[in-house]
C-alpha positions as CSV (number, residue, x, y, z in Angstrom):
1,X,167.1,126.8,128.0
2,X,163.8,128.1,129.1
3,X,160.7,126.4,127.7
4,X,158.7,128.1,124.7
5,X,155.5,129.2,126.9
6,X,153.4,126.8,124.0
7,X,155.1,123.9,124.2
8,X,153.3,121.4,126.5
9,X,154.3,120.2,130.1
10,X,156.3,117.0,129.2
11,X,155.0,113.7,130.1
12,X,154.8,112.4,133.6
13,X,155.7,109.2,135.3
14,X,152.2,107.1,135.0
15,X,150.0,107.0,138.5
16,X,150.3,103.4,139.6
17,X,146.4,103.5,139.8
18,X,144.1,105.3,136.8
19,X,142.0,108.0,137.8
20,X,139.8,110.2,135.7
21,X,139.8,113.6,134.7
22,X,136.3,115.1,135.5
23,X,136.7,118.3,133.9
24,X,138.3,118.7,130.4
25,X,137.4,120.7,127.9
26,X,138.9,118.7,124.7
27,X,137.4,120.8,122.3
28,X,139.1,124.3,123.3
29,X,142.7,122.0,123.9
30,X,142.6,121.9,120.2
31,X,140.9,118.6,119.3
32,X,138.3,118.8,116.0
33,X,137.1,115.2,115.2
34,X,137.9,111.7,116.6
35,X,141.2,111.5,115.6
36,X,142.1,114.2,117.3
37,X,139.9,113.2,120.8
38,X,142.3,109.6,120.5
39,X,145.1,111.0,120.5
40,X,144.4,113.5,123.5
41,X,142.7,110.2,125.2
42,X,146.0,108.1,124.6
43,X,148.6,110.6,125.8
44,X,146.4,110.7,129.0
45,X,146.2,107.3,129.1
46,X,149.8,106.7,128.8
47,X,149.9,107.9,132.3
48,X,146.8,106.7,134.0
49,X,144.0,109.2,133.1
50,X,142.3,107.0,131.8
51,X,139.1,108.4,131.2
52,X,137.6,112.3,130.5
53,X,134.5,114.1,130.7
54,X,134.5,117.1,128.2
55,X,132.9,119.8,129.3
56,X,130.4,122.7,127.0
57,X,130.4,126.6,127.8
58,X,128.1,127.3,124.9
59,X,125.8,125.5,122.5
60,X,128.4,124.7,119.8
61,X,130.4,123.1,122.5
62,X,127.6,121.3,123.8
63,X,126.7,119.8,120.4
64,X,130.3,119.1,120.0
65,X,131.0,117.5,123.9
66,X,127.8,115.3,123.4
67,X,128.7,113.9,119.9
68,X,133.1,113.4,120.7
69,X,131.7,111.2,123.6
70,X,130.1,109.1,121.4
71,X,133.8,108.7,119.3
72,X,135.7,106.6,122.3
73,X,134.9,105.1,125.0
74,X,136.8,106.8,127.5
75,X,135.2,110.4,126.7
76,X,132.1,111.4,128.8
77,X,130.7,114.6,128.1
78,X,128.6,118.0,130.4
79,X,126.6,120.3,128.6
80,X,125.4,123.5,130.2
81,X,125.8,127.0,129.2
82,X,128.4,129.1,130.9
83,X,127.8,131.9,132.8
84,X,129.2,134.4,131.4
85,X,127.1,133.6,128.2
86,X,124.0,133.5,129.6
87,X,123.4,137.8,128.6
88,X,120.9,135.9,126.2
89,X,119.3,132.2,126.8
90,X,116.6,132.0,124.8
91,X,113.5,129.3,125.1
92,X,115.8,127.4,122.3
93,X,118.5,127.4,123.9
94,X,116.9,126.0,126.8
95,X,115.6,123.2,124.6
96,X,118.8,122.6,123.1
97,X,120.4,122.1,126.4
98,X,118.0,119.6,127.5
99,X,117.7,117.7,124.7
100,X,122.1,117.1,124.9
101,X,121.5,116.4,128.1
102,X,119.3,113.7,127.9
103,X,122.3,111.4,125.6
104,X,123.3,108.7,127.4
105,X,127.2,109.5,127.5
106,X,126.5,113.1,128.8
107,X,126.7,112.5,132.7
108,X,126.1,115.6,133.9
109,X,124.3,119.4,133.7
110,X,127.6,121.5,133.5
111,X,129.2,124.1,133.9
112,X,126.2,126.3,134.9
113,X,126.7,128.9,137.9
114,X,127.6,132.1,138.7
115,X,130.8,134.2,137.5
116,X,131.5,137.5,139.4
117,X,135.3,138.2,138.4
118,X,134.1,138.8,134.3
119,X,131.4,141.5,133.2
120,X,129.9,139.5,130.3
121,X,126.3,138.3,131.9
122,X,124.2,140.6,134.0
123,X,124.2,139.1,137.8
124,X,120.4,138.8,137.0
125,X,120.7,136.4,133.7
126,X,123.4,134.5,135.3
127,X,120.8,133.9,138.7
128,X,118.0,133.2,136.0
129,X,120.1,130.5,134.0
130,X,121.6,129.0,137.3
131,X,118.5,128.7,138.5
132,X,117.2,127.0,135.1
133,X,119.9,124.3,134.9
134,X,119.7,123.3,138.8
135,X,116.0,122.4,137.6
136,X,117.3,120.8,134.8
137,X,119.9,118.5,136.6
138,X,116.9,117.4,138.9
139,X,114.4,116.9,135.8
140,X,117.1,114.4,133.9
141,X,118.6,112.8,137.1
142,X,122.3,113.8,136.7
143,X,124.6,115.9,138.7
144,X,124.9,119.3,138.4
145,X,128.4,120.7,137.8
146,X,129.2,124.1,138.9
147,X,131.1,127.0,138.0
148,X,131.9,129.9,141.1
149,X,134.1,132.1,140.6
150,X,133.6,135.1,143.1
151,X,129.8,134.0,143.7
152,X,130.2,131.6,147.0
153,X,127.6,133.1,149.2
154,X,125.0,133.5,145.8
155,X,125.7,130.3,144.5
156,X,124.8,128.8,148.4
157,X,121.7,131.0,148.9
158,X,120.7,129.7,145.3
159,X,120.8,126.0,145.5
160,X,119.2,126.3,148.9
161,X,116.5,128.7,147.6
162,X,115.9,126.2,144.7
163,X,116.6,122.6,146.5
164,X,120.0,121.4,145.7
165,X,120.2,118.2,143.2
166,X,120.6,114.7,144.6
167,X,124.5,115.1,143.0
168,X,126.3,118.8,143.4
169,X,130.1,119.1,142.6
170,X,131.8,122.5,142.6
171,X,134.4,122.1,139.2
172,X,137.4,123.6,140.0
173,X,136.8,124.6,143.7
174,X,137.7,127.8,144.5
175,X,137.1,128.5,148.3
176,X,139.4,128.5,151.4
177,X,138.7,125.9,154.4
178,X,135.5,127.4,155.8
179,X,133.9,127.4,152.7
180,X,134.8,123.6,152.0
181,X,132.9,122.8,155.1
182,X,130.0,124.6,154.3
183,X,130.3,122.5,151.1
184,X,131.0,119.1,152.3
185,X,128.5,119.8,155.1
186,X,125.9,119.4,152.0
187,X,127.3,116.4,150.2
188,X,128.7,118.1,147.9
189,X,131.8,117.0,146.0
190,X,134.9,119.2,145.5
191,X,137.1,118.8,142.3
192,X,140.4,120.2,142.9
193,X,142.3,121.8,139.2
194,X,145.9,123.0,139.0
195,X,145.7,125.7,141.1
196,X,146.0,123.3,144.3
197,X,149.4,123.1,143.3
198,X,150.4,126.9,142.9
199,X,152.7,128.3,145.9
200,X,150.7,131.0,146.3
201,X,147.0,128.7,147.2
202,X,147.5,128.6,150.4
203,X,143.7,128.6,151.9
204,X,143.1,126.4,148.8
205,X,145.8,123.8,149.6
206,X,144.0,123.8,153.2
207,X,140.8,123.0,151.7
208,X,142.1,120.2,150.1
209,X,144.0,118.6,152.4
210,X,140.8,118.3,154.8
211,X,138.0,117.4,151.9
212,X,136.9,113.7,152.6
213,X,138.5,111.1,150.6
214,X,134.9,110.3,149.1
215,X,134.1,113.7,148.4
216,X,137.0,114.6,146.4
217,X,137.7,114.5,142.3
218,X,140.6,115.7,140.2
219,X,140.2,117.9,136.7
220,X,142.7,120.1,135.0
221,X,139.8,122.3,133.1
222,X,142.0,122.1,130.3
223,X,143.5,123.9,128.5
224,X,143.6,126.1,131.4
225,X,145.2,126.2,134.8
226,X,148.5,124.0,134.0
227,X,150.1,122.8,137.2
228,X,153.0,124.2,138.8
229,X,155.6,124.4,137.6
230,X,154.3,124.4,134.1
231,X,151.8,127.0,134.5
232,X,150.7,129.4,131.6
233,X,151.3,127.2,129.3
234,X,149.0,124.5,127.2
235,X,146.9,122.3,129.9
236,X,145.7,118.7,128.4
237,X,144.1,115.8,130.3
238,X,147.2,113.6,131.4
239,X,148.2,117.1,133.3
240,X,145.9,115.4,136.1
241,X,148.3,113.3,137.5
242,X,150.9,116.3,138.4
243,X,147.5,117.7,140.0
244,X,146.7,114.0,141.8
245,X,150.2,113.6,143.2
246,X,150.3,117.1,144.3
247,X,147.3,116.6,146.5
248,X,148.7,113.3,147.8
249,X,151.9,115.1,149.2
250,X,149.8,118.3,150.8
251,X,147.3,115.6,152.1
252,X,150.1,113.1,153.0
253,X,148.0,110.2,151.4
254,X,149.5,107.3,149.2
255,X,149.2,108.5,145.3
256,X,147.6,104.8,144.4
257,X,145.1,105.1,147.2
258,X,144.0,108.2,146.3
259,X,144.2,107.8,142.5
260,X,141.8,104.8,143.6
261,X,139.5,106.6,145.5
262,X,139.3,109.5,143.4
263,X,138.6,107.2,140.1
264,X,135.9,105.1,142.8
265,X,133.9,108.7,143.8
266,X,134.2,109.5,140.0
267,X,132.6,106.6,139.1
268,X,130.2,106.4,141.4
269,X,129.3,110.0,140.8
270,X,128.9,110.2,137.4
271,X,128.0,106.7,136.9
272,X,130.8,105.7,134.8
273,X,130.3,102.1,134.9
274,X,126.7,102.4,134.0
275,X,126.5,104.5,131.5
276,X,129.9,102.3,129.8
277,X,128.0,98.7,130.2
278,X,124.6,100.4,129.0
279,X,126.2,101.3,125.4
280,X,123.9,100.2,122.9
281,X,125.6,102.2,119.4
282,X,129.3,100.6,120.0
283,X,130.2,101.1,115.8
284,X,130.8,104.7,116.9
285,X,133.2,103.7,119.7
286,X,136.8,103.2,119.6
């Protein structure tokens, strides 16, 4: 019998090391209050994703993403405002942002970039607000997570026009081969979402397989972009490991010494470790 298209993928076997999901957006998978965010956090868990970062698209997100993180302790949050919402970013807004970003278990200024494929921001507000938050990301020290979605060669010109942050990664990379060079090139980090594993990636399955082991993270953007063969229906954080495995086999690397070095880079990128150990309001964590 064929699967209802909202049921979710089932379960998988757990990785045999943890790795973290750096690009989850728990709020749109359904979750409303802490409850909710644990028991999201525990299926994940249950199979080695063992930590999140929630990511905002607006400002109600944002508020949202900043405050779940402070729920349990294995939620991180980005705040940013999408793209294809920029049409109008006021001067409050701005403020807003900033002032999210600025919590101590918000680790990074994201997603902010550019968006080509939808019509919902002029090219010249999405430029403007790109612009904005790659200023921000350098202002508050933390990395800058981008969204590029038929935008490579604008998104390039831009952080080179405006001095890249010390910490880039491209959420949910999109390019072929050539394009991952021109990327990794820079430092930047790559974070690899389901479509790595559809049939039909082909340039993007190359760019994965050659992305440094170091430079490399794994998201499922959730609740979008399920992995094959579960795609179009519900995505949720412990969907990472299909991804992870997948990217061992194209890549011919051992799953745990991946999972490892994928949950080291993570750390090291977002500061994990610190920002965990620095905790000074633990009532509010699980």
């Amino acid at each position: 019998m064929t699967p209802r298209r909202g049921e979710r993928p089932p379960v998988p076997e757990p990785l045999p090391v943890p790795v973290v999901d750096a690009h989850t957006h728990l709020d749109a998978c359904g979750a409303k209050d802490s409850a909710d965010v644990s028991t999201m956090v525990d299926r994940a868990a249950s199979v080695g994703v063992d930590r999140v970062i929630t990511v905002a698209d607006d400002l109600a997100s944002a508020r949202w993403a900043a405050e779940a993180s402070t729920w349990d302790s294995r939620v991180f949050a980005a705040v940013a405002v999408h793209p294809t919402r920029t049409a109008s970013f006021t001067d409050a807004d701005k403020a807003e942002v900033e002032r999210l970003a600025r919590e101590p278990r918000v680790v990074a200024v994201g997603e902010t970039g550019l968006d080509y494929y939808w019509d919902y921001s002029p090219p010249e507000a999405q430029h403007e607000a790109f612009r904005w938050h790659i200023d921000l990301a350098k202002r508050v020290g933390k990395p800058l997570m981008i969204h590029d979605r038929d935008a490579h060669d604008d998104i390039l010109r831009i952080l080179t026009e405006e001095g890249s942050p010390e910490k880039v990664v491209f959420h949910c990379f999109s390019g072929d081969l050539g394009y991952a060079r021109q990327c990794v090139e820079r430092g930047y980090l790559l974070s690899f979402a389901g479509p790595v594993t559809f049939r039909n990636a082909a340039p993007l399955r190359e760019a994965a397989a050659f992305v440094p082991r170091d430079q490399l993270l794994v998201e499922t953007d959730a609740p979008f972009l399920t992995p094959h063969p579960f795609r179009g229906r519900p995505n949720e954080p412990y969907c990472a490991a299909y991804t992870l495995r997948e990217i061992a086999a194209l890549r011919g690397d051992d799953v745990a010494e991946l999972a490892g070095a994928v949950s080291t880079t993570a750390d090291r990128f977002f500061r994990l470790r610190s920002v965990t150990s620095d905790l000074t309001n633990g009532e509010k964590l699980r």
